[in-house]
C-alpha positions as CSV (number, residue, x, y, z in Angstrom):
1,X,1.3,-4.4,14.5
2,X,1.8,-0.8,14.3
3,X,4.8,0.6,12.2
4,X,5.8,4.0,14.2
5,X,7.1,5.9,11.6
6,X,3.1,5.9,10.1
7,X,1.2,8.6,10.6
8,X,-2.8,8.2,10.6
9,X,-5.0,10.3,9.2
10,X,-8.7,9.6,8.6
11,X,-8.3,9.0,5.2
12,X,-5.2,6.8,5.6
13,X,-6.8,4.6,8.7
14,X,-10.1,4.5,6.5
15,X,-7.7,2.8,3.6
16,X,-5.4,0.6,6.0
17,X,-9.9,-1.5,6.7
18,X,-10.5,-0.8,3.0
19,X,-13.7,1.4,4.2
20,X,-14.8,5.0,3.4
21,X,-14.4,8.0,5.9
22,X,-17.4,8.7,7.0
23,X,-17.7,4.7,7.9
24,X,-14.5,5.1,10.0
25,X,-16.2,7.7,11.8
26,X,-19.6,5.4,12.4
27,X,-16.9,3.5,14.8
28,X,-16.3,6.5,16.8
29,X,-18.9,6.5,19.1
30,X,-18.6,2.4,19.2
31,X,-15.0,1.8,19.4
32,X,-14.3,5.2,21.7
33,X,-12.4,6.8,19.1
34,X,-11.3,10.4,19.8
35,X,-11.7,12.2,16.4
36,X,-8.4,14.4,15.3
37,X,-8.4,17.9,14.9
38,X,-9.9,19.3,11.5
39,X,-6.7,20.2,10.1
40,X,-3.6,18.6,10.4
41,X,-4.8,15.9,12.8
42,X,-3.6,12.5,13.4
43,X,-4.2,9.6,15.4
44,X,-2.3,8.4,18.0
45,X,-0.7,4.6,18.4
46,X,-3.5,3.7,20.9
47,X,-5.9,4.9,19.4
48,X,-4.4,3.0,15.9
49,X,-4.5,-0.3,18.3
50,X,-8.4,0.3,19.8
51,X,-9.0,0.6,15.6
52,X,-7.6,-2.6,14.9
53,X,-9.6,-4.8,18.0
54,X,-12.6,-2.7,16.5
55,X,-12.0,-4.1,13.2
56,X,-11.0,-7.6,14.2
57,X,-14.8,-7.9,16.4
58,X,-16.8,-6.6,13.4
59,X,-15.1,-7.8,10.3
60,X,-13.9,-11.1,11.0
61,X,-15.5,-12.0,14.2
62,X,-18.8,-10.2,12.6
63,X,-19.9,-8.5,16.5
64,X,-22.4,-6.4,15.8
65,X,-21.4,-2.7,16.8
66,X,-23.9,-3.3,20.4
67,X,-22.5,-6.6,20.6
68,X,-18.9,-5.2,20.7
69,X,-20.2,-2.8,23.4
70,X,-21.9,-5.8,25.7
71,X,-19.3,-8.7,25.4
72,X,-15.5,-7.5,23.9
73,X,-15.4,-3.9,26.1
74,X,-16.5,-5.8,29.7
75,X,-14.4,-8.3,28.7
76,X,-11.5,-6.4,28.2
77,X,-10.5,-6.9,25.1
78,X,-11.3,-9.4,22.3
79,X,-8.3,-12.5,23.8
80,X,-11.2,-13.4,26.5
81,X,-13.8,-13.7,23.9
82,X,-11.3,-15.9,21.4
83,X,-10.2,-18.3,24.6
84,X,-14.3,-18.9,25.5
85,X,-15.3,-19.5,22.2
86,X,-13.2,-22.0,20.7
């Protein structure tokens, strides 16, 4: 769940998954992440949320980065792929 009084910058979203920066922005491409601006840039609540799913598919589910792409995106989200597989 997303507190909205926290503001997300690439350091503090890398923190929140306990992973380094330039790991958080290996998920870009994957997880359609729009980078912030250089200076002063933060990400918004959706964008927060489509971090988390990410997360969820890789770390605990342990999707690889083209399986994400192939099943959890068609899919359209990760609650399809949790109801067919247990």
């Amino acid at each position: 769940m997303i507190c909205e009084n926290v503001i997300y910058t690439q350091k503090t979203l890398a923190e929140r998954y306990g992973i380094s920066i330039a790991a958080l922005q290996r998920w870009y491409p994957y997880a359609d992440i729009v980078k912030p601006r250089k200076r002063g840039g933060y990400f918004d609540a959706t964008t927060v949320e489509i971090a988390d799913i990410f997360y969820v598919a890789i770390k605990i589910r342990r999707l690889t980065c083209e399986e994400y792409l192939q099943q959890v995106i068609p899919a359209g989200g990760l609650d399809p792929i949790f109801r067919t597989s247990t």
